[in-house]
C-alpha positions in Angstrom: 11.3 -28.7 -16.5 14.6 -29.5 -15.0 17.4 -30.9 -16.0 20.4 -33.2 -15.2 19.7 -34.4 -11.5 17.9 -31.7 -10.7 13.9 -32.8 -9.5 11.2 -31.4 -11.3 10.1 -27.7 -10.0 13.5 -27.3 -8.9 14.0 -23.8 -10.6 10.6 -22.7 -9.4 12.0 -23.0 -5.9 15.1 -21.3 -6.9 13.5 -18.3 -8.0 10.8 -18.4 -4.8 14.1 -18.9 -2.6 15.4 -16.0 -3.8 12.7 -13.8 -3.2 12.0 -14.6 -0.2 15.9 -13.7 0.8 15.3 -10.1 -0.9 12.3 -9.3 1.3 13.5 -10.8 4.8 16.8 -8.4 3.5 14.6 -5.3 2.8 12.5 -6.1 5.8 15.8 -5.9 7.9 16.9 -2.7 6.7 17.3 -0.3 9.1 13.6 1.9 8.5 13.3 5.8 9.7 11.9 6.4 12.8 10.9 9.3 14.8 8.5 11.9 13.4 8.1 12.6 9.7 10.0 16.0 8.5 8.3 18.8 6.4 11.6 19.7 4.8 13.9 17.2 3.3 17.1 17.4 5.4 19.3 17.9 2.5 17.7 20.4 0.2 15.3 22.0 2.2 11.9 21.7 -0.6 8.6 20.8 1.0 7.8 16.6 1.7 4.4 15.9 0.5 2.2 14.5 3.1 1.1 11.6 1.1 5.1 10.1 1.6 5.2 11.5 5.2 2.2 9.5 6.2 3.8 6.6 3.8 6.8 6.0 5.5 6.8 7.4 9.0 10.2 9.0 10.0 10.7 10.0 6.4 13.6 12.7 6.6 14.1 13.3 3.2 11.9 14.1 0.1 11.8 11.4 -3.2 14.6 12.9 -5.5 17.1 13.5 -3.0 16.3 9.4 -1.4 16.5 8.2 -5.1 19.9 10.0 -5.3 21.2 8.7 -2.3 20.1 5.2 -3.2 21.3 5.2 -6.7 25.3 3.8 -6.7 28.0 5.8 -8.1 29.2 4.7 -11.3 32.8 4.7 -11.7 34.3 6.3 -14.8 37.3 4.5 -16.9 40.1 5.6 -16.4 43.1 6.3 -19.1 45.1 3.0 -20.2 48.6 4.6 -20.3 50.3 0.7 -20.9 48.9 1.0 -24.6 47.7 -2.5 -26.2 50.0 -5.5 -26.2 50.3 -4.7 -30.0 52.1 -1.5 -29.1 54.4 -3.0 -26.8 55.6 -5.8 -28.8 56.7 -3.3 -31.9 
């Protein structure tokens, strides 16, 4: 069901648009390559050979990848100006 001026179905192409740009993006990022390692290259435990014959080049094993991957969150910070109520007293 669309809306406005938009035709009919056009959300269904929205959403299939937008997939399709996530996996030609994933499908460009840069892959390993090389041969698979034993050890991960950061913490040195063993990389099962189910994910080494998974994704050829692996160099590192799953928790040390998912740590990499996951983005830093930034902590607040301290609001030393005080609230506007504060000021105008």
């Amino acid at each position: 069901m669309a809306g406005g001026w938009a035709k009919d179905g056009a959300v269904s192409e929205q959403i299939e648009a937008s997939i399709n740009d996530e996996l030609a993006r994933l499908k460009a990022r840069k892959q390993p390559v090389g041969e698979s390692r034993h050890h991960c290259a950061d913490c040195e435990e063993d990389i099962p050979e189910a994910r080494r014959q998974a994704i050829p080049g692996v160099k590192l094993c799953i928790d040390c990848m998912s740590e990499r991957d996951t983005p830093r969150q930034n902590r607040g910070g301290l609001n030393r100006r005080g609230s506007k109520d504060s000021q105008l007293k």
